[in-house]
matplotlib code that plots the C-alpha trace (Angstrom):
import matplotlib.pyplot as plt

x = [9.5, 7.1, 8.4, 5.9, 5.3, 7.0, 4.7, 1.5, 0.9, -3.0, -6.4, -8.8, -6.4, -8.6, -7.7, -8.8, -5.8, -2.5, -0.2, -2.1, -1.9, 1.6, 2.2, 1.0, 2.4, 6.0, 5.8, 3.0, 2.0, 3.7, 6.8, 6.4, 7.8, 6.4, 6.3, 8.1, 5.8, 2.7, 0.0, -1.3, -3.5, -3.4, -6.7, -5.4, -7.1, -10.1, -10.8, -7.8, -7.3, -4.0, -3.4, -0.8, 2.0, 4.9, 7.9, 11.5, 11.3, 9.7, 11.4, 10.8, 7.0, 7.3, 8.3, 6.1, 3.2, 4.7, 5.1, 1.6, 0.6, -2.9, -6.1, -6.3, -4.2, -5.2, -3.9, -3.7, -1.9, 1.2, 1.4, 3.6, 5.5, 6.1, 2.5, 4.4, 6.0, 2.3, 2.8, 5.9, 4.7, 3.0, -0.5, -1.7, 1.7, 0.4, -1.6, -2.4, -0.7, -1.3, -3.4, -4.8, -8.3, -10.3, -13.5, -15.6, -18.6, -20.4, -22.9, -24.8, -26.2, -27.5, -29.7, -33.3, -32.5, -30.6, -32.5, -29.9, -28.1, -28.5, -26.5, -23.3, -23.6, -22.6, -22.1, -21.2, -24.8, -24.6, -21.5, -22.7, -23.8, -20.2, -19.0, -21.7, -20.5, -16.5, -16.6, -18.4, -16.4, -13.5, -14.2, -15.5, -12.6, -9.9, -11.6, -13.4, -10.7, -7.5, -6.4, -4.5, -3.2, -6.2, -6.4, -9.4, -9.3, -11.5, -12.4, -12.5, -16.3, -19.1, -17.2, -14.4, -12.1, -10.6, -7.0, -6.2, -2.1, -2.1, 0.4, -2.8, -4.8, -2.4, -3.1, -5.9, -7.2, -10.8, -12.1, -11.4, -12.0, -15.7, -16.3, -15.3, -17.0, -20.2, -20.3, -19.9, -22.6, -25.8, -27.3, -28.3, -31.0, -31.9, -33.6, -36.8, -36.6, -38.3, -36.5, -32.7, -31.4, -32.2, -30.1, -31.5, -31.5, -35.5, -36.9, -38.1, -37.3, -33.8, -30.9, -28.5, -24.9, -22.9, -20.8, -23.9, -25.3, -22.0, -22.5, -25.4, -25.0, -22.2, -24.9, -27.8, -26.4, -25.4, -29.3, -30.6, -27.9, -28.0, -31.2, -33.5, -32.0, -30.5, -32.0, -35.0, -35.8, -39.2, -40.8, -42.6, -45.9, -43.7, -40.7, -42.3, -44.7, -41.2, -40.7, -44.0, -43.0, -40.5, -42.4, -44.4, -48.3, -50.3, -54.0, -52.6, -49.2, -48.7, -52.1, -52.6, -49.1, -50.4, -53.5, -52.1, -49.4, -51.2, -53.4, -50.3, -48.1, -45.5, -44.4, -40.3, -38.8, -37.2, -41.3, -42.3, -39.6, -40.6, -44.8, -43.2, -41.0, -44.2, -46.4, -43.8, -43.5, -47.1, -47.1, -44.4, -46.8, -50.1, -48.2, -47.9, -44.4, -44.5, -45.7, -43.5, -40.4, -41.3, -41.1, -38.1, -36.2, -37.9, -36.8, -32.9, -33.4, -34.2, -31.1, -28.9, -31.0, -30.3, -27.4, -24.7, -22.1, -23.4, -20.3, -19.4, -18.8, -17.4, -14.8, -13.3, -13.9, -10.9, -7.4, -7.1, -9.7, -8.4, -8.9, -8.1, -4.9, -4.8, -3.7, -4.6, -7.2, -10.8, -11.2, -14.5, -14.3, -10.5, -10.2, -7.3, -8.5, -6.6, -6.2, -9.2, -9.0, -11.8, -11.4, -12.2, -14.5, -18.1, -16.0, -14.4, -16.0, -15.2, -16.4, -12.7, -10.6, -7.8, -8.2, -5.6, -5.8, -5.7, -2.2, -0.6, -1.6, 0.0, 3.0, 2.8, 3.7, 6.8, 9.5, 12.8, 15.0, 12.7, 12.7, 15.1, 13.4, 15.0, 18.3, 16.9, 14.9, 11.7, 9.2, 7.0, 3.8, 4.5, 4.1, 0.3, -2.7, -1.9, 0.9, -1.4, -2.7, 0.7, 2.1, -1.2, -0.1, 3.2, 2.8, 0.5, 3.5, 5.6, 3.6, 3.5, 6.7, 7.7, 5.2, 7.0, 10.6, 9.7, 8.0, 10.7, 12.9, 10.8, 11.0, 15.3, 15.3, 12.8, 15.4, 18.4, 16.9, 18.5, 16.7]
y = [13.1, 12.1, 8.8, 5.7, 3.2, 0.2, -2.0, -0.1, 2.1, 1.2, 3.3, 2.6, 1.7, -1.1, -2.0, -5.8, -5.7, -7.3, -5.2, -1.9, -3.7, -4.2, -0.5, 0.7, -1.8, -0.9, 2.9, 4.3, 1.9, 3.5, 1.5, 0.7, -0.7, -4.6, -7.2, -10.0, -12.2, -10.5, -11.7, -10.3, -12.5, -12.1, -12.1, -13.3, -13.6, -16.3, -15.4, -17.1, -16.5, -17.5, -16.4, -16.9, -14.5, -13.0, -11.4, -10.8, -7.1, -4.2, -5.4, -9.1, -8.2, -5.6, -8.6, -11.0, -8.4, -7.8, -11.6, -12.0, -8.7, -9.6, -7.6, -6.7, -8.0, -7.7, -7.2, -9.6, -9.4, -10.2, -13.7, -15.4, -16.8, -16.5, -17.3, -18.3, -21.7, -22.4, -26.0, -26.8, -25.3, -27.6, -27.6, -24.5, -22.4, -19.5, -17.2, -13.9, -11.5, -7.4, -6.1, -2.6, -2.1, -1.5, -0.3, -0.8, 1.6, 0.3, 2.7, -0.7, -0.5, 2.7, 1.8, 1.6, 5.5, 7.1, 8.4, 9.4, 5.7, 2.0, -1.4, -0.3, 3.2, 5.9, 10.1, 12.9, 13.6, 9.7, 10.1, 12.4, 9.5, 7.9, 12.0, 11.8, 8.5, 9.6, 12.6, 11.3, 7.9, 9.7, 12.0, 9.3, 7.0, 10.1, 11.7, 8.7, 6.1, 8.0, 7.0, 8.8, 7.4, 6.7, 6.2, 6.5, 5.0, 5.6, 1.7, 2.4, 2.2, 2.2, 2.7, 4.1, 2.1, 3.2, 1.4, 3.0, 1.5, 2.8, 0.4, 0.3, -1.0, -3.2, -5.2, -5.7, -9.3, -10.6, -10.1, -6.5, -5.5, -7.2, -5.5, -2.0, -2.8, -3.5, -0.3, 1.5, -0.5, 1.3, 0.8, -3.5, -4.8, -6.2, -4.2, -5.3, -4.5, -0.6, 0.0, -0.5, 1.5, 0.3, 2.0, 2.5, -0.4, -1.2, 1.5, 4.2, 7.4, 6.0, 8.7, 8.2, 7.1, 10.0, 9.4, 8.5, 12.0, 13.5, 11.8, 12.8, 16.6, 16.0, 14.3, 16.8, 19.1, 16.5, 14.8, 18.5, 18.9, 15.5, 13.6, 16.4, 19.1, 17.2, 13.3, 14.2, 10.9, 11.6, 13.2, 10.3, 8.1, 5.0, 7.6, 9.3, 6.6, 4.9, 7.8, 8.0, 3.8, 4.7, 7.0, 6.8, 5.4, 8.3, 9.8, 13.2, 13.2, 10.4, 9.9, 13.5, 14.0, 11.3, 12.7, 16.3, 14.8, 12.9, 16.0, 17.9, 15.4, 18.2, 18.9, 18.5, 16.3, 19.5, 21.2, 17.5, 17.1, 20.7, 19.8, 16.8, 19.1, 21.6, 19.3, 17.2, 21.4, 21.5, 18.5, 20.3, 23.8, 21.7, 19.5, 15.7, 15.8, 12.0, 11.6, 14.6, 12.6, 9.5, 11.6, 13.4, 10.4, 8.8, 11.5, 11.2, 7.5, 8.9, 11.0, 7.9, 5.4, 7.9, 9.3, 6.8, 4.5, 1.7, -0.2, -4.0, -5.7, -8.7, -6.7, -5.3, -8.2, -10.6, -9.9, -12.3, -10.7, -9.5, -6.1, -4.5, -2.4, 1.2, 2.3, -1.0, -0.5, -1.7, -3.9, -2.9, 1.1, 1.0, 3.9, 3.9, 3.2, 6.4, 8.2, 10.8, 13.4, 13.3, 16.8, 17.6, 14.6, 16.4, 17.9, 14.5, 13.3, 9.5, 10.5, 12.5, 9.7, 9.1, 5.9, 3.9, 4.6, 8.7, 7.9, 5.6, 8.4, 11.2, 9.1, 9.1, 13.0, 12.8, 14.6, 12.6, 14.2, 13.9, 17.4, 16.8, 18.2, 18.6, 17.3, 13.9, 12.3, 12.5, 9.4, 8.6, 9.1, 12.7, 13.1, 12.5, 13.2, 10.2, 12.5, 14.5, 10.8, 9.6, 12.8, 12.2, 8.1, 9.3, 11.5, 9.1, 6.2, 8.9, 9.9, 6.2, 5.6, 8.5, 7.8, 3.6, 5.2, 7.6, 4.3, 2.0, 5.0, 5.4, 1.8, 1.6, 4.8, 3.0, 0.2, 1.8, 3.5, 3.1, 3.0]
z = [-28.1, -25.8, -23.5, -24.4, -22.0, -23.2, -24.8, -23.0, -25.3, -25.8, -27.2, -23.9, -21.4, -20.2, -16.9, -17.4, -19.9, -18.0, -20.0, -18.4, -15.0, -15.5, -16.2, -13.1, -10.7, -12.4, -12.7, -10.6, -7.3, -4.3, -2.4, 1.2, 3.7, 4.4, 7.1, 6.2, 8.5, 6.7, 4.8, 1.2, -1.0, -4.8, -7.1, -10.3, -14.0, -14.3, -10.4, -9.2, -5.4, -3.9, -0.1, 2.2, 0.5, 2.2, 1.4, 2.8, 1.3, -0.8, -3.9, -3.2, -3.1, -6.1, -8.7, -7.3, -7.9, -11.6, -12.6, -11.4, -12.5, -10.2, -10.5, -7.3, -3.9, -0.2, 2.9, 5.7, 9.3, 11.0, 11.9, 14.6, 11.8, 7.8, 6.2, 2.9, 4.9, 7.0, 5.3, 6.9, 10.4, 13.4, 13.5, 15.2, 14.9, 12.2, 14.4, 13.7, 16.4, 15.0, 12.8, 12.1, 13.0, 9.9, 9.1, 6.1, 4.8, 1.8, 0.0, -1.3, 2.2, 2.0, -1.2, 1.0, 1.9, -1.1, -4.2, -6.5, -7.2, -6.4, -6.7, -7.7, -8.8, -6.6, -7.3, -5.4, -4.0, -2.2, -1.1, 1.3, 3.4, 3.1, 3.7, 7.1, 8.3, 7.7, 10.1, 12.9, 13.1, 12.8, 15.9, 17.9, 16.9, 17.8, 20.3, 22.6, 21.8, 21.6, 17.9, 16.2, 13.3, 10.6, 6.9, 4.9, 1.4, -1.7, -2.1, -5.8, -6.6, -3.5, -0.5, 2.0, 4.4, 7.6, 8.7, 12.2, 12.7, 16.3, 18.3, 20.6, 17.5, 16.4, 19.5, 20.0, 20.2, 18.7, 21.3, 22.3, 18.5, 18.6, 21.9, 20.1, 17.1, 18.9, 20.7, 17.7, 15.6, 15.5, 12.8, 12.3, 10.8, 7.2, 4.4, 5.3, 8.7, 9.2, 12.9, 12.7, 15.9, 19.2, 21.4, 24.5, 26.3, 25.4, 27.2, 24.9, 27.1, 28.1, 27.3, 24.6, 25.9, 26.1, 23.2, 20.9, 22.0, 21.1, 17.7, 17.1, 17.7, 14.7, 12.6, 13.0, 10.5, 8.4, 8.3, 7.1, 4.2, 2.9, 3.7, 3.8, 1.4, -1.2, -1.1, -0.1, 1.9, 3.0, -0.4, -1.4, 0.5, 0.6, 2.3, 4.7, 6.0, 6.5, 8.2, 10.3, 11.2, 13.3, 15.4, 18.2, 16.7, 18.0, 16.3, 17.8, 15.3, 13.4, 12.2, 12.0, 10.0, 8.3, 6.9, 6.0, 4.1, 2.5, 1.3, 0.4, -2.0, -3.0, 0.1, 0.8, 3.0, 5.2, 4.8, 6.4, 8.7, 9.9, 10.4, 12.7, 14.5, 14.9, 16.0, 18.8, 20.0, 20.3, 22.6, 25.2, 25.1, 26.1, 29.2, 27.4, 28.6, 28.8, 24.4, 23.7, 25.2, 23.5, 20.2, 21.2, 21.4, 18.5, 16.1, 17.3, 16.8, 12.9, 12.7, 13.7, 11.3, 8.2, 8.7, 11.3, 9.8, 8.3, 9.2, 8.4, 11.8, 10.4, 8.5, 11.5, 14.2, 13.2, 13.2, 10.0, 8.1, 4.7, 3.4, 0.0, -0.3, -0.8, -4.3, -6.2, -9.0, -9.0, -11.9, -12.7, -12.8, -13.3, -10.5, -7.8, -4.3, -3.3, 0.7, 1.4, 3.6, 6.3, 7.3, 3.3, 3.0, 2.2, -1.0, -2.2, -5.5, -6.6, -10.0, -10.4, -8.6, -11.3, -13.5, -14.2, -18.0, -17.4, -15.1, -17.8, -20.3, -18.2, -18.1, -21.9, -21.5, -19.2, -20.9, -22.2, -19.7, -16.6, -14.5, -10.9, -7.6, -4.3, -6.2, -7.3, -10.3, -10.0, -9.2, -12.0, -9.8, -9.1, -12.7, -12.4, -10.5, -8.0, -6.5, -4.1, -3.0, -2.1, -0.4, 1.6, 2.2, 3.2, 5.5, 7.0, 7.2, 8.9, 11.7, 12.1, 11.9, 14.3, 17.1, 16.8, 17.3, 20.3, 22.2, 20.9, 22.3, 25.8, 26.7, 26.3, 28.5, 31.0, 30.5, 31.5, 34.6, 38.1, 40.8]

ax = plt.figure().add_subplot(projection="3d")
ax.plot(x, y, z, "-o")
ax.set_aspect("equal")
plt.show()
């Protein structure tokens, strides 16, 4: 006979409900290993924020979450003491000391360019921004930085976070995190505004920085395939005279692009993107080197605009900013904000993420006698389609974990030397 979760046992699984909440804290939300002079904020029923939690250990903080039973908790930093006793401190004492850097992508800020979704909705064919703006952070965050220890999370509905838990990240103060976030913020600018990118110091033939030309040579391919090929950005007047805004204001291209497309309304965005790239060529072959590098640069400028990060600077400028936790559950879609891969990023769909109700079901199917592996009882969660997400976290907290023991064990042996 089937094993039925105590008391949970429910048609729609809503996760509103505290009884399904309950479940999955108790049986399926991954252990780990906390700071006891952390911070994690609880979002409670009726809106009900409390902040300033911390815990002596894992357990400590796995019955607080189950006699709160929250909808949704977040993560804060280390402080220079326990945040729980702030109102017994001196004035000035809680400071934030490490934090991972973080980075969050929202697709709610891709709305003016995607054609598939808006607001709140998001499918595979938009997440091909989010898929864009994953691989080339990632590669500029590894490869110009030096990280090596990031974590992209599904943030359950619209977006993706990154937690990089280098010891080098940790670190870093305000200040050093607004300077990196600033360098890596291209895109700014409200909806309203048509130019977003100005990258080049105000001088409209200036060379990218060397690490934005390494991006974009990552993004070309990624413009074609997803705002080309399969939103098809520039198919309508109102897109591609966004399009013709941010070039160069010419009668020999622009107006003339201008007038021809206007004459041919069925055209593609990769057959108009093509008549731009024709017509910039014909500049180079008839000696207006000078126009034909203002376009140049003005058509990377479009790559970046469409298809870089649309990052949140504010998330990721303070050390005592407060981000969601991997592996809670959105309230409103009831999906787990689960790991994704970046190297497989292209091929993630958030429309398969488990949902809290399909994991409490699965767990409706374990067997009386739970199967052993590797000698030991199995863990609820690898009974479900969360296991592949926590192998994934795990692995993660290792590498972590290793790289902190061989410093911890460099610094003794630096220690111990005689000179």
């Amino acid at each position: 006979m089937p094993v039925a979760v105590k008391d949970e046992v429910m048609m729609d699984y809503d996760p509103s409900s505290p009884q399904v909440m309950n479940a999955f804290y108790r049986r399926l939300f991954p252990p780990a290993k906390l700071f006891t002079h952390r911070e994690f904020a609880f979002t409670l029923a009726g809106d009900i924020y409390i902040r300033y939690n911390s815990f002596h250990s894992a357990d400590d903080f796995k019955k607080e979450v189950l006699r709160l039973n929250p909808s949704r908790f977040e993560i804060g930093p280390q402080y220079s003491a326990r945040p729980r006793d702030r109102k017994t401190l001196a004035t000035g004492a809680l400071q934030p000391q490490r934090r991972e850097l973080v980075f969050d992508i929202d697709m709610t800020d891709y709305d003016e360019i995607r054609t598939c979704c808006s607001d709140k909705k998001i499918c595979r064919r938009c997440w091909g921004y989010i898929a864009a703006a994953v691989k080339v952070l990632d590669h500029t965050l590894r490869e110009t930085f030096g990280f090596r220890h990031l974590l992209w999370v599904y943030s359950g509905r619209r977006g993706i976070h990154c937690w990089i838990s280098d010891a080098a990240a940790l670190d870093l103060n305000d200040d050093q995190r607004k300077s990196l976030v600033t360098f890596l913020e291209v895109v700014k600018g409200s909806s309203q505004q048509a130019k977003k990118v100005n990258v080049r110091g105000g001088r409209d033939d200036a060379e990218l920085h060397p690490v934005l030309k390494e991006s974009l040579d990552v993004l070309k391919p990624e413009f074609v395939r997803v705002c080309l090929r399969d939103q098809d950005c520039f198919k309508t007047e109102r897109q591609w005279e966004a399009l013709l805004s941010l070039l160069p204001q010419d009668r020999e291209v622009s107006s003339a692009l201008r007038s021809q497309w206007q004459s041919q309304p069925d055209l593609s965005s990769e057959e108009r993107w093509l008549d731009l790239v024709s017509a910039v060529g014909e500049l180079k072959k008839n000696g207006k080197t000078a126009l034909f590098h203002k376009y140049e640069k003005a058509m990377e400028d479009v790559i970046l605009q469409y298809t870089y990060p649309r990052i949140d600077a504010e998330v990721s400028k303070h050390r005592n900013h407060l981000l969601k936790s991997p592996f809670v559950v959105h309230p409103g879609t009831g999906r787990v904000c689960v790991p994704v891969n970046p190297a497989l990023a292209e091929e993630f769909d958030p429309e398969t993420v488990p949902t809290v109700g399909e994991l409490l079901h699965e767990l409706n199917g374990i067997p009386a006698e739970s199967e052993e592996t590797k000698g030991r009882k199995m863990e609820d969660y690898e009974h479900t389609a969360l296991k592949p997400y926590v192998d994934m976290f795990v692995k993660h907290v290792a590498a972590v974990l290793r790289d902190a023991r061989m410093s911890r064990k460099s610094v003794i042996k630096e220690e111990n030397t005689d000179f």
